[in-house]
MARKE-110654 format. One line per field, with one value per residue (C-alpha): x, y, z; residue number from 1. Coordinates in nm, 4 decimals, m for minus. Example, Ala and Ser with C-alpha at 12.3 -4.5 7.8 and 13.67 -1.06 7.14 Angstrom:
xx: [1.2300, 1.3670]
yy: [m0.4500, m0.1060]
zz: [0.7800, 0.7140]
resi: [1, 2]
This chain:
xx: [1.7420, 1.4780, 1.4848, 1.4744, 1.3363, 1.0606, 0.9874, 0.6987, 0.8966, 1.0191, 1.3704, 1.6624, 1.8904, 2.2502, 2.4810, 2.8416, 3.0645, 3.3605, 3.1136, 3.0923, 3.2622, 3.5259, 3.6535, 3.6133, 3.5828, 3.5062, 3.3428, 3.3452, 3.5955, 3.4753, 3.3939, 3.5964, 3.4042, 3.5479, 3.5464, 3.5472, 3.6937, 3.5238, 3.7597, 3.8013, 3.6608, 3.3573, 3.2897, 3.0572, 3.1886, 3.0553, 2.9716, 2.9255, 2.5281, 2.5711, 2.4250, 2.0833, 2.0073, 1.7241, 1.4315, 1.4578, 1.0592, 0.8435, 0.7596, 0.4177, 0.1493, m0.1809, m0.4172, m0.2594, m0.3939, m0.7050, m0.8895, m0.8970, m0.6866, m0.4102, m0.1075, 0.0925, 0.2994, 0.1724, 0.4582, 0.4351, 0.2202, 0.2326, 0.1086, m0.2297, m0.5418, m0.7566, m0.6660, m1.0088, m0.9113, m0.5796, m0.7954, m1.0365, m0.6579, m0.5734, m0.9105, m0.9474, m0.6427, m0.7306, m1.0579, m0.8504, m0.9939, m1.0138, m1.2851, m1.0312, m1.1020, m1.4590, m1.5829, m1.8022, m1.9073, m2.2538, m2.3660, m2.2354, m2.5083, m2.7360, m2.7533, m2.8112, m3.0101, m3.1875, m3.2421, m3.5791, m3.5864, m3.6664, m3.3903, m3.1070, m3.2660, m3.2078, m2.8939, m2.6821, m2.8365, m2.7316, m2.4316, m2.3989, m2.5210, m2.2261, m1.9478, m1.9875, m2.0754, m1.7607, m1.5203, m1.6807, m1.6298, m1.2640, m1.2069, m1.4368, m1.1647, m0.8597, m0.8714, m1.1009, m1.1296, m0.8281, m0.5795, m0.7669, m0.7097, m0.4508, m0.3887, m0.1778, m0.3773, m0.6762, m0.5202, m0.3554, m0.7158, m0.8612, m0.5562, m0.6893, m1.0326, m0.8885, m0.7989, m1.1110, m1.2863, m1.0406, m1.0493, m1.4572, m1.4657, m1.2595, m1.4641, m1.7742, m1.5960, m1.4660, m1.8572, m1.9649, m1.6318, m1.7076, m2.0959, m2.0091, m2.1745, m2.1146, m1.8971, m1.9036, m2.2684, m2.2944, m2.0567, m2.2418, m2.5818, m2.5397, m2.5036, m2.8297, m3.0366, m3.2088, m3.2965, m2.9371, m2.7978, m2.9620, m2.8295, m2.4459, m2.5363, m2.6243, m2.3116, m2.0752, m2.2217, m2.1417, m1.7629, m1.7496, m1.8102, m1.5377, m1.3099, m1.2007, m0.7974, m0.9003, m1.0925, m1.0355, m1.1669, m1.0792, m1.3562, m1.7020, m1.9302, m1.6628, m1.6128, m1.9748, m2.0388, m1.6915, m1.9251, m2.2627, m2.0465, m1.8464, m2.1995, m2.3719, m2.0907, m2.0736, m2.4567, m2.6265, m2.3793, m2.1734, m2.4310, m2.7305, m2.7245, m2.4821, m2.5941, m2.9143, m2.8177, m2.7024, m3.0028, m3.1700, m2.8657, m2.8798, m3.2472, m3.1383, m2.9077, m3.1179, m3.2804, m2.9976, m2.8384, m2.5863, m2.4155, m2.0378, m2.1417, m2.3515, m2.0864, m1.8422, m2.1037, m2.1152, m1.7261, m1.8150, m2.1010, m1.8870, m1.6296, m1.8874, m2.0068, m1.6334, m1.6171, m1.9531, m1.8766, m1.5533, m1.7013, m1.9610, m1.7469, m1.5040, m1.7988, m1.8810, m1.5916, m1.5014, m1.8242, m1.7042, m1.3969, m1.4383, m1.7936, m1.9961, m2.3413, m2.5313, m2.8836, m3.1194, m3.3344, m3.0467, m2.9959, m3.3527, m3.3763, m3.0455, m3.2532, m3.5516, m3.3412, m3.1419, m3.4837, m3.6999, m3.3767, m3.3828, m3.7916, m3.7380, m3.3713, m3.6093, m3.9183, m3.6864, m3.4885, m3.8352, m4.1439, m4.2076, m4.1640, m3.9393, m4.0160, m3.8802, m3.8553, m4.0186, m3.9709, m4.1793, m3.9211, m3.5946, m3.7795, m3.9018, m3.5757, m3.3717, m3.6102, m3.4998, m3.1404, m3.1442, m3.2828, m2.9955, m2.7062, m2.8665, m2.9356, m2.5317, m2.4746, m2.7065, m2.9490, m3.2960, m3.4107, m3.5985, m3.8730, m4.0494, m4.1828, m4.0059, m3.9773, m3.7104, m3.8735, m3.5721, m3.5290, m3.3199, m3.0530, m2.7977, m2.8222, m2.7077, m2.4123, m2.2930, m2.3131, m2.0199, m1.9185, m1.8248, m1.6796, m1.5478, m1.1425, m1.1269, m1.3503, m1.2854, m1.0003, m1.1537, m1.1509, m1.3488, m1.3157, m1.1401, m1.3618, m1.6050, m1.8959, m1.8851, m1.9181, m2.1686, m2.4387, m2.5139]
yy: [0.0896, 0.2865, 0.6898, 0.8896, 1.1998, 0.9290, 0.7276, 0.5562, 0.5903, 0.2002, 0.1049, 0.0402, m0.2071, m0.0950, m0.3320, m0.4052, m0.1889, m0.4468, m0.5673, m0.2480, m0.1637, 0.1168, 0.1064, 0.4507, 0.4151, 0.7022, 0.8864, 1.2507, 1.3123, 1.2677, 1.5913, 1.6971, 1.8700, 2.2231, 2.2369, 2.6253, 2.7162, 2.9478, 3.2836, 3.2569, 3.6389, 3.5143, 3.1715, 3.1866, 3.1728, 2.8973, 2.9342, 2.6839, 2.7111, 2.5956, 2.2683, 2.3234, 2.1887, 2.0056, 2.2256, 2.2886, 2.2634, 2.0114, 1.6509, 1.5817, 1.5282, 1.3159, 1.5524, 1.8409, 1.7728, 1.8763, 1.8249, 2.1643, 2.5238, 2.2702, 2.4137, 2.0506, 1.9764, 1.7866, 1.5919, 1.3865, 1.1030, 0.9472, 0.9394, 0.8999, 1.1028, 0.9480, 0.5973, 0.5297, 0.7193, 0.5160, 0.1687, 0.3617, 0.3579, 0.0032, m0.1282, 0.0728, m0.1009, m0.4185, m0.3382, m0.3129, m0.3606, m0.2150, m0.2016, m0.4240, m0.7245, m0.7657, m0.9773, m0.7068, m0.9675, m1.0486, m0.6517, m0.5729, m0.8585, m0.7696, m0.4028, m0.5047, m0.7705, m0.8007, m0.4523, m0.2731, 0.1374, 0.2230, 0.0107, 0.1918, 0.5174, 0.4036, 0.2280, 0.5561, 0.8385, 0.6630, 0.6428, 1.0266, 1.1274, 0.9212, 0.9905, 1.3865, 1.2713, 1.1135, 1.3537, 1.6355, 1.3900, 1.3692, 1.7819, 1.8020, 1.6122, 1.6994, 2.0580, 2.1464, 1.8893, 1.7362, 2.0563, 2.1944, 1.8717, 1.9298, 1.5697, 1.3303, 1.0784, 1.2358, 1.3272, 1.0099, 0.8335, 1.1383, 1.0532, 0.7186, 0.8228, 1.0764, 0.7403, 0.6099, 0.8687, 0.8571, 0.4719, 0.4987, 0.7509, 0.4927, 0.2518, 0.4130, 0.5465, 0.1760, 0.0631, 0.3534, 0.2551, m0.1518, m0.0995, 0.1363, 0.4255, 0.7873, 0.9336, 1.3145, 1.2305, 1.0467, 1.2609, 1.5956, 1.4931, 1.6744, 2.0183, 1.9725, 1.7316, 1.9497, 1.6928, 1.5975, 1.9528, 2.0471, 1.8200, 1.8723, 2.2439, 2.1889, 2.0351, 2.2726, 2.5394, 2.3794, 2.3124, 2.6337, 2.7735, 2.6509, 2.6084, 2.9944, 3.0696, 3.3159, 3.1023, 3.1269, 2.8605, 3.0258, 3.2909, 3.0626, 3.1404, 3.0154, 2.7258, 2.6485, 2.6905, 2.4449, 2.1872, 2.2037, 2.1762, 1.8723, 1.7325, 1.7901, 1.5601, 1.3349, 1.2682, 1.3643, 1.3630, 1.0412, 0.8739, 0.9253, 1.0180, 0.8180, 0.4790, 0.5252, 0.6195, 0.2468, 0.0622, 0.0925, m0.0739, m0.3258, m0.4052, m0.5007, m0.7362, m0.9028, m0.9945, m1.1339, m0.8659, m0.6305, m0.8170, m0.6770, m0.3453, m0.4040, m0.5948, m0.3109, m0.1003, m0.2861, m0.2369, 0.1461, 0.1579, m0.0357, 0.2328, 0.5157, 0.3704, 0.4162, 0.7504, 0.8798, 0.6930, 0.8748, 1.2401, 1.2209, 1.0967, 1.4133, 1.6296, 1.5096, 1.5749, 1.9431, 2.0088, 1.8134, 1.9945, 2.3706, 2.3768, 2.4294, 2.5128, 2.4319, 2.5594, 2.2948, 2.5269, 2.5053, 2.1225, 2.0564, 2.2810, 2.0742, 1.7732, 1.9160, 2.0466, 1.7178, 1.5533, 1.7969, 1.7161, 1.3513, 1.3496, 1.5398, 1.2964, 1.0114, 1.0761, 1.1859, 0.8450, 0.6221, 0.8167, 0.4760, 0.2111, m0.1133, m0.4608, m0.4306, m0.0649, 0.2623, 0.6238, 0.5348, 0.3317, 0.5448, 0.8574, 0.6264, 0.4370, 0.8164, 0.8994, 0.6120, 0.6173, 1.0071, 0.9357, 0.6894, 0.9138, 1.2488, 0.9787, 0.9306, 1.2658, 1.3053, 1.5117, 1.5159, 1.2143, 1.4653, 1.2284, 1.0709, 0.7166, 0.6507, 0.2627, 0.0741, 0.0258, m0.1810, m0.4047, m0.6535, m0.3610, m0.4095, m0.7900, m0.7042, m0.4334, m0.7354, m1.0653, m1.2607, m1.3407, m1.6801, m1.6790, m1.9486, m1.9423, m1.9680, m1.6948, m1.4180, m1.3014, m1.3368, m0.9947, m1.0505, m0.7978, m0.8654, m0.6668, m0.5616, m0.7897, m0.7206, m0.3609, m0.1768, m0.0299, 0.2274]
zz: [m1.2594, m1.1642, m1.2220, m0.8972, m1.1342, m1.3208, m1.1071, m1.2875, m1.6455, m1.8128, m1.6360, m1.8478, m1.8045, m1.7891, m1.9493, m1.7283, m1.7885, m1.8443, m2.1415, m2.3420, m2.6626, m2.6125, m2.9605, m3.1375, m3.5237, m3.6875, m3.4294, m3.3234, m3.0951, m2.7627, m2.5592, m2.2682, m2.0178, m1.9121, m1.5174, m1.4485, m1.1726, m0.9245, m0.8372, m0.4639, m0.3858, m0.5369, m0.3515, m0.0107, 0.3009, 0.5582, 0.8559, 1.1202, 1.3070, 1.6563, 1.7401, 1.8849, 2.2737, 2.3732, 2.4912, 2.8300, 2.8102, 3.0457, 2.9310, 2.7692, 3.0237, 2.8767, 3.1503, 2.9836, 2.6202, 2.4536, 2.1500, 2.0565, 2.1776, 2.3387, 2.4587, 2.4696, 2.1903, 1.8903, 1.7531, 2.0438, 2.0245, 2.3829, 2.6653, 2.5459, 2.6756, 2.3923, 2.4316, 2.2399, 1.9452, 1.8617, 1.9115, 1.6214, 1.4011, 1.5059, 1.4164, 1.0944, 0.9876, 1.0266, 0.7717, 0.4621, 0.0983, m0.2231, m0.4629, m0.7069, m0.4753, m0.5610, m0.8999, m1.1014, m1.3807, m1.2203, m1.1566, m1.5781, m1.6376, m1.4074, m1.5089, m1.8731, m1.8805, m1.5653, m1.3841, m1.4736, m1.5821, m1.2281, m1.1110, m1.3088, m1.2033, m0.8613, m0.8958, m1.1195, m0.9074, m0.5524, m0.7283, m0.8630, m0.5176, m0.3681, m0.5641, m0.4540, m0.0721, m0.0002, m0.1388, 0.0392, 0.3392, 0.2612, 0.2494, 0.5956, 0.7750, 0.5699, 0.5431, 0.8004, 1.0985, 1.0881, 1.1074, 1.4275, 1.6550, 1.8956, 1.9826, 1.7444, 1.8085, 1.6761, 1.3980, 1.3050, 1.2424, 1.0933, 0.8468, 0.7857, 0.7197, 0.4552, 0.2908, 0.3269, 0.1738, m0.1343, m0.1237, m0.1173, m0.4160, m0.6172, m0.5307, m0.7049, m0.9992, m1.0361, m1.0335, m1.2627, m1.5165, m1.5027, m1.5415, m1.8602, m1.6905, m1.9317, m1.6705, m1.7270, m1.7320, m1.3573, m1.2411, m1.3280, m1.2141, m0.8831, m1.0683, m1.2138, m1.0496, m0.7789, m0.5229, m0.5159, m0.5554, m0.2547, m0.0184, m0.1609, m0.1147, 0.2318, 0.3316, 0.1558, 0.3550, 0.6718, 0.5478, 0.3859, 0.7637, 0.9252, 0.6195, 0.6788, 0.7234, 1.0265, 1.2071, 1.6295, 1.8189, 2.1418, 1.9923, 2.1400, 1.8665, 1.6280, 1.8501, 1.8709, 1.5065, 1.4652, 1.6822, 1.5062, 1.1814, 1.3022, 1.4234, 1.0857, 0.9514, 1.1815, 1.2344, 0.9847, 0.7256, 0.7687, 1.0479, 0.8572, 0.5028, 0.4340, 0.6343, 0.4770, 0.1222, 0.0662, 0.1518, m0.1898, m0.3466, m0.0041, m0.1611, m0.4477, m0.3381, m0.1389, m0.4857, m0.6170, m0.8017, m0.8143, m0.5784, m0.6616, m0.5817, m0.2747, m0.1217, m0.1904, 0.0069, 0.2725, 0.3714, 0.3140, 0.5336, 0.7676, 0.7510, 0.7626, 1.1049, 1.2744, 1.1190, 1.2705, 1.5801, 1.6159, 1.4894, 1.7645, 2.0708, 1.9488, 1.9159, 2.3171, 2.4190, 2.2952, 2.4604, 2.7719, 2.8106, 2.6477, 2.8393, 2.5046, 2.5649, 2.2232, 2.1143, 2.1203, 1.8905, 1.6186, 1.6311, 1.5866, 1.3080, 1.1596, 1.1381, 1.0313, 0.7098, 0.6951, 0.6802, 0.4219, 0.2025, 0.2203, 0.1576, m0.1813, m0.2865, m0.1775, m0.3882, m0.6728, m0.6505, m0.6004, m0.7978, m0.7851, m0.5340, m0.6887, m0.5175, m0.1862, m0.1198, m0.1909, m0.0853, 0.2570, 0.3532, 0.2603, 0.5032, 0.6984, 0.7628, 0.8019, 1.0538, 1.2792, 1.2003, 1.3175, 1.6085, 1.6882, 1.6260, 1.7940, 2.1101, 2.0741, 2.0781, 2.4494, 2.2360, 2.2383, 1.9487, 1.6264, 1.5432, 1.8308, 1.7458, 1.4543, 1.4297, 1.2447, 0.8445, 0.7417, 1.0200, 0.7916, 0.7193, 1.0355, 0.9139, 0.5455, 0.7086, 0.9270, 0.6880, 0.7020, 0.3072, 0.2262, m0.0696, m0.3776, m0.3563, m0.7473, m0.8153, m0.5872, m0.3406, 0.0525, 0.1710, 0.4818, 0.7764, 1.0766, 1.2703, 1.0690, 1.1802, 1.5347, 1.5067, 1.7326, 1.5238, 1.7672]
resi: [1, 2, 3, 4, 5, 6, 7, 8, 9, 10, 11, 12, 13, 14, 15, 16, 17, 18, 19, 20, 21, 22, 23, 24, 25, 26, 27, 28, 29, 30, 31, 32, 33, 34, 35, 36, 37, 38, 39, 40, 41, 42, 43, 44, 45, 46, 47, 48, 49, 50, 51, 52, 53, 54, 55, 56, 57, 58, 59, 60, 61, 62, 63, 64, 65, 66, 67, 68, 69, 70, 71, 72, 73, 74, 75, 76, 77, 78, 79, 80, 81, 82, 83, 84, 85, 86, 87, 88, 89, 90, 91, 92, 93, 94, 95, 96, 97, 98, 99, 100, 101, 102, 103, 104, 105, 106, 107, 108, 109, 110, 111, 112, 113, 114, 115, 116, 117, 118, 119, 120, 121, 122, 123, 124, 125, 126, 127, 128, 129, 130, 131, 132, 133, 134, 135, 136, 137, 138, 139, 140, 141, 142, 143, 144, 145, 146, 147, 148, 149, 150, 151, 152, 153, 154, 155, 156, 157, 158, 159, 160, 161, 162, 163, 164, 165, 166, 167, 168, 169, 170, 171, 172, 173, 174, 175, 176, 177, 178, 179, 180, 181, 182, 183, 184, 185, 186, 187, 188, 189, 190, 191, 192, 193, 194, 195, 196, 197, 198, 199, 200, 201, 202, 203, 204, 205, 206, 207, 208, 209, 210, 211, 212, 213, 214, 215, 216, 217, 218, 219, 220, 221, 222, 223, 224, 225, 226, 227, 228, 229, 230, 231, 232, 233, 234, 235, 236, 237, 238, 239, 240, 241, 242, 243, 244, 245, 246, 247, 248, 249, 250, 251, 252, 253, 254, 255, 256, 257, 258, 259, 260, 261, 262, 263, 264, 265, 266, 267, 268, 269, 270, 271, 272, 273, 274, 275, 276, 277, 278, 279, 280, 281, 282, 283, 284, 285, 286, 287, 288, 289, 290, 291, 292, 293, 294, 295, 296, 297, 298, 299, 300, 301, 302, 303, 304, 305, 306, 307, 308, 309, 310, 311, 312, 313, 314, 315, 316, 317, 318, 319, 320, 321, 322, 323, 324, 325, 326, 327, 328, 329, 330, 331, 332, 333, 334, 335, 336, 337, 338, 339, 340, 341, 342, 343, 344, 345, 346, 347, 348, 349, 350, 351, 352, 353, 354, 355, 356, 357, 358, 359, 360, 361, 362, 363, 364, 365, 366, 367, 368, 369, 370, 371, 372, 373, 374, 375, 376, 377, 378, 379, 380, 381, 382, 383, 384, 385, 386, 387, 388, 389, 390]
């Protein structure tokens, strides 16, 4: 039966009690347990708490919520003012997987025997730079988005891209562990890899920002800094950094290899897109409703870090271009995305004429898998492959 106290220890089967052996044959005489009885000046007197009454308070209105600094209580889930943001819970549900679905056997071949230096230089750092990435995206919305929302129906999908975040960080310690990666190595690149350090650095200033126990967002420079934070994750962070930081693995699998783990990429990035998405239609509408008036000076000067960052990762990951892609493309391709997302946001686009240098990357996020029944399970998404890019 299993034990309440260990749950995970082996279960023991308890024999019937009609079949055990109640003959005692030279045994020490069983033990009587002494009951002590409790004087009666010494026991506790109870008294009975009066049953509490409903509050006398008025029903939940949806025009009375807000995002932030509501006043409406928020252990109750309906009516809805953010319809939108429970069909972002609904759908994320129906995108279920885990990195255990996908057959590795091709990318431990591949890696070994097929990939060239510059290859595996590319393919471990991405790698190192995302296994950080992602769990700094799970403490952004955790501990410091999530806990400020005053609607539960913001909250309830932030909850679900918590486990997101922990089911994408599995997913690349599962790639690192089938590959044979040294994991204290991988792991421990961003502490001393500059190019990578610098962009971890960047983020955990934001978070560290608005991470603070004595935070007011009724204060407006607090609530303005909360904004430019939550838009750092959500566009730069998640909508850019992120959707571009695949692609070099996305080239490779447009060669044939490393299939397993480009795949398993592909349901992150498609997960990454609904998180951005949602970040940035919160981030419009605190501004909507608590009338924030951001500096244009300070989210230019965002990107313009965002981007000097990704120039030096980039020409640290490709000192040398492999067949396919090269550092041109990877800053070439940020530019673009950026451009998207701050356009999202109703901001002024950072880099003016910036084309689109990986034109077949929305194809490779939204190719539908067919896949052999006997080799692999189908984990297809339901709704993946009709997702909006923008």
């Amino acid at each position: 039966m299993l034990n309440w106290d260990e749950p995970l220890a082996p279960q023991v089967s308890r024999q019937p009690e009609a079949a055990m052996d109640t003959t005692v044959s030279n045994a020490e005489p069983a033990v009587v347990p002494v009951v002590r009885q409790i004087p009666p000046e010494s026991q506790v007197e109870i008294v009975s708490e009066p049953v509490p009454t409903p509050s006398s308070a008025k029903p939940v209105r949806a025009e009375d919520k807000r995002v932030v600094n509501g006043l409406t209580d928020i252990n109750q889930l309906a009516p809805f003012k953010y319809p939108w943001a429970w069909e972002y819970f609904l759908n994320a549900n129906k995108n279920h997987w885990t990195p255990l679905d996908i057959n590795m056997t091709q990318d431990v071949h591949d890696y070994q025997h097929k990939l060239t230096l510059e290859e595996r230089h590319v393919y471990e750092n991405v790698l190192s730079y995302l296994t950080t990435s992602d769990i700094l995206a799970m403490r952004n919305i955790g501990l410091a988005v999530m806990e400020k929302m005053s609607a539960p129906e913001l909250q309830i999908y932030q909850a679900r891209q918590v486990y997101e975040e922990a089911v994408h960080t599995w997913t690349y310690q599962h790639c690192i562990e089938t590959i044979g990666l040294d994991q204290g190595e991988i792991y421990n690149r961003y502490r001393v890899i500059p190019e990578i350090h610098q962009k971890i650095q960047m983020c955990n200033k934001r978070l560290a920002s608005v991470l603070r126990a004595d935070i007011d967002l009724n204060d407006r420079d607090e609530l303005e800094n909360f904004v430019l934070a939550y838009i750092f994750f959500a566009g730069v962070f998640e909508g850019t950094w992120f959707y571009n930081g695949f692609s070099p693995i996305f080239a490779l699998q447009r060669r044939g290899l490393m299939k397993g783990t480009s795949e398993q990429l592909q349901y992150i990035m498609r997960d990454e897109v609904l998180h951005a998405s949602f970040g940035i239609r919160v981030c419009k509408q605190i501004v909507l409703e608590e009338n924030v008036k951001l500096d244009p000076k300070l989210i230019q000067q965002m990107w313009e870090e965002a981007e000097a960052a990704e120039m030096q990762y980039a020409n640290f990951l490709l000192p040398d271009p492999i067949l396919g892609y090269s550092a041109e493309d990877h800053i070439a391709q940020f530019r673009f995305i950026a451009n998207r997302r701050a356009n999202k946001l109703d901001h002024e686009i950072p880099f003016p004429g910036a084309e689109n240098a990986l034109p077949w990357l929305d194809e490779q996020a939204n190719l539908k898998k067919e896949k052999n029944f006997f080799e692999t399970r189908v984990t297809e998404y339901q709704t993946g492959g009709a997702l909006n890019w923008d």
